[in-house]
C-alpha positions as CSV (number, residue, x, y, z in Angstrom):
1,X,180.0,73.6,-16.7
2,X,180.0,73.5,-13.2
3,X,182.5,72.4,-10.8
4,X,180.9,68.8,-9.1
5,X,181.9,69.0,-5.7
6,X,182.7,64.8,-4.0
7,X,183.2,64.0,-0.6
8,X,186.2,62.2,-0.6
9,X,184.2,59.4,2.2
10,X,181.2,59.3,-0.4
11,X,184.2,58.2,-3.1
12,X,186.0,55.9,-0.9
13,X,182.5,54.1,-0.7
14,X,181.4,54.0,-4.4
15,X,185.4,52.4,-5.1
16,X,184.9,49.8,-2.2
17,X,181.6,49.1,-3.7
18,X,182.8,48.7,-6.9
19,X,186.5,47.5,-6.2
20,X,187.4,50.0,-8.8
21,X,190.2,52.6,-8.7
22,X,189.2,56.5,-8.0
23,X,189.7,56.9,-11.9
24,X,187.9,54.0,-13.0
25,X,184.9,55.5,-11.2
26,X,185.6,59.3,-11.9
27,X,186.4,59.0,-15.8
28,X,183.6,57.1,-16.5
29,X,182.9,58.7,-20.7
30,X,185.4,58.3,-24.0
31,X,185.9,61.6,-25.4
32,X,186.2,63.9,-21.9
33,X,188.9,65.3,-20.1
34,X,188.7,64.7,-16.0
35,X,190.1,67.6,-13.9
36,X,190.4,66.6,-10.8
37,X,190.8,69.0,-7.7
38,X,191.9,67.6,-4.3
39,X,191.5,69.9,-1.6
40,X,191.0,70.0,2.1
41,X,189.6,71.5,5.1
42,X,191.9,74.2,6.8
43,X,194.4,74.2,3.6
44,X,195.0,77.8,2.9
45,X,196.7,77.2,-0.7
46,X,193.3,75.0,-1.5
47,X,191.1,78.0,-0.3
48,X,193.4,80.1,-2.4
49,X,192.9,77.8,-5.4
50,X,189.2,77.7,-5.6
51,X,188.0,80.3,-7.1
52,X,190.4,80.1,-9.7
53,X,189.2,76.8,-10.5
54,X,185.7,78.0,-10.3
55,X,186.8,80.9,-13.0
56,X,188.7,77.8,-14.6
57,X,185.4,75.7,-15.0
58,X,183.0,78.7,-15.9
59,X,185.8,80.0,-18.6
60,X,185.4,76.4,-20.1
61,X,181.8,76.7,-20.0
62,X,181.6,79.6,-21.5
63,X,183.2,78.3,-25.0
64,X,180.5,75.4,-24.5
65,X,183.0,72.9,-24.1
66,X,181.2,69.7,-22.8
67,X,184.1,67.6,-23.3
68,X,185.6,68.5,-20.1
69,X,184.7,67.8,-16.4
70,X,185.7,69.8,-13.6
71,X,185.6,67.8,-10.4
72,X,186.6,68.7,-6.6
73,X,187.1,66.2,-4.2
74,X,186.5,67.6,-0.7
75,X,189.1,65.9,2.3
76,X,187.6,66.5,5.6
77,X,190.3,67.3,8.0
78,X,190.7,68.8,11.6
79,X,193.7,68.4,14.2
80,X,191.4,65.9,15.8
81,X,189.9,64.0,12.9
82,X,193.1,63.1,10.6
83,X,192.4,60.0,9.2
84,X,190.2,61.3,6.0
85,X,193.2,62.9,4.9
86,X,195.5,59.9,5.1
87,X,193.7,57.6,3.3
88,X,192.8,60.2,0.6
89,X,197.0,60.2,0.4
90,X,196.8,56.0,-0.1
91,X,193.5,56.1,-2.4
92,X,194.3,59.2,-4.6
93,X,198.1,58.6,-4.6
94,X,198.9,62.1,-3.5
95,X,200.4,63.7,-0.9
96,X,200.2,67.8,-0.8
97,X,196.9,69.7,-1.0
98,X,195.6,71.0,-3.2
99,X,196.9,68.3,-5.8
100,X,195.1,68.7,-9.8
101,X,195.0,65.5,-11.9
102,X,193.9,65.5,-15.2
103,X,192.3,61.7,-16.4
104,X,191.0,60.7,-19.8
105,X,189.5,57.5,-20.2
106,X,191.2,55.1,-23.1
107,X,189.2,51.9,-24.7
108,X,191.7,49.2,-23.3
109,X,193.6,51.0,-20.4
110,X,190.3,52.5,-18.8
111,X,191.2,55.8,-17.2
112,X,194.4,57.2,-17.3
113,X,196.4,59.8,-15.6
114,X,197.6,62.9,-18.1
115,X,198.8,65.4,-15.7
116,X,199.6,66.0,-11.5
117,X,200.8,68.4,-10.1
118,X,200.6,70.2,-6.6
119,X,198.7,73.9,-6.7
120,X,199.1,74.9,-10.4
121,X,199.3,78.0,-11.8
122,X,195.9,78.6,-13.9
123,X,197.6,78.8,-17.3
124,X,199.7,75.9,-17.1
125,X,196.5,73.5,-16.1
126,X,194.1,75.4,-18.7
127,X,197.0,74.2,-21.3
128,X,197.2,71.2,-20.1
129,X,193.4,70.8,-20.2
130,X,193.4,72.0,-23.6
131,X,196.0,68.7,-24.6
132,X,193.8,66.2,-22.9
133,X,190.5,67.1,-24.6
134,X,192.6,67.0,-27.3
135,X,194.2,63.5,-26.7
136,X,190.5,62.1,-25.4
137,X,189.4,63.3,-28.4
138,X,191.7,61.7,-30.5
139,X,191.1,58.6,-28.2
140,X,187.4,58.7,-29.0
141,X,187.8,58.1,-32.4
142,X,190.4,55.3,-32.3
């Protein structure tokens, strides 16, 4: 499974459009796990980050698990240009890059929020990826 790489700008359009939150739009399937990867130009801890999510994602792929979908949401940011990164901060409801959410989408709350948490060590969000295909899961069948 590959990582799908979102402009955050092409996001903040399709939730305007839709007057829909980011997770209502992201977590669209019962059943899936959402990991969600907010990074940002010039951020060295997202650079950092990256290819271990990449490694993250392909490890995933590699046990064929299609319940789970590895999304980056790219912030475009220069000392000039700062406002993309603010209103990711009042949209996304973070505040630090790189920030990881996890969503799972229930039958009568929509999409919910599992896990957050500012640059993550790998093996504390592959376990928590590992409880929310296993919550979505359960959710599916409900």
């Amino acid at each position: 499974m590959k990582l799908r790489i979102i402009e955050f700008a092409d996001l903040e359009r399709k939730i305007t459009a839709k007057g829909k939150s980011y997770g209502e739009v992201l977590a669209t399937e019962l059943g899936k796990a959402y990991v969600i990867a907010v990074t940002r130009d010039g951020c060295p801890a997202c650079e950092r980050q990256k290819p271990k999510l990449d490694k993250l994602a392909e490890s995933f792929t590699a046990q064929k698990n299609e319940k789970i979908a590895f999304i980056r949401i790219h912030v475009k940011y220069s000392e000039d240009f700062r406002e993309e990164s603010l209103r990711s901060k009042d949209v996304l409801g973070h505040y630090f890059f790189p920030t990881n959410i996890i969503l799972v989408r229930t039958r009568d709350r929509g999409a919910v929020e599992l896990f957050r948490s500012v640059s993550p060590r790998m093996n504390e969000l592959r376990r928590n990826i590992i409880v929310a295909t296993e919550i979505a899961d359960m959710l599916a069948k409900r």
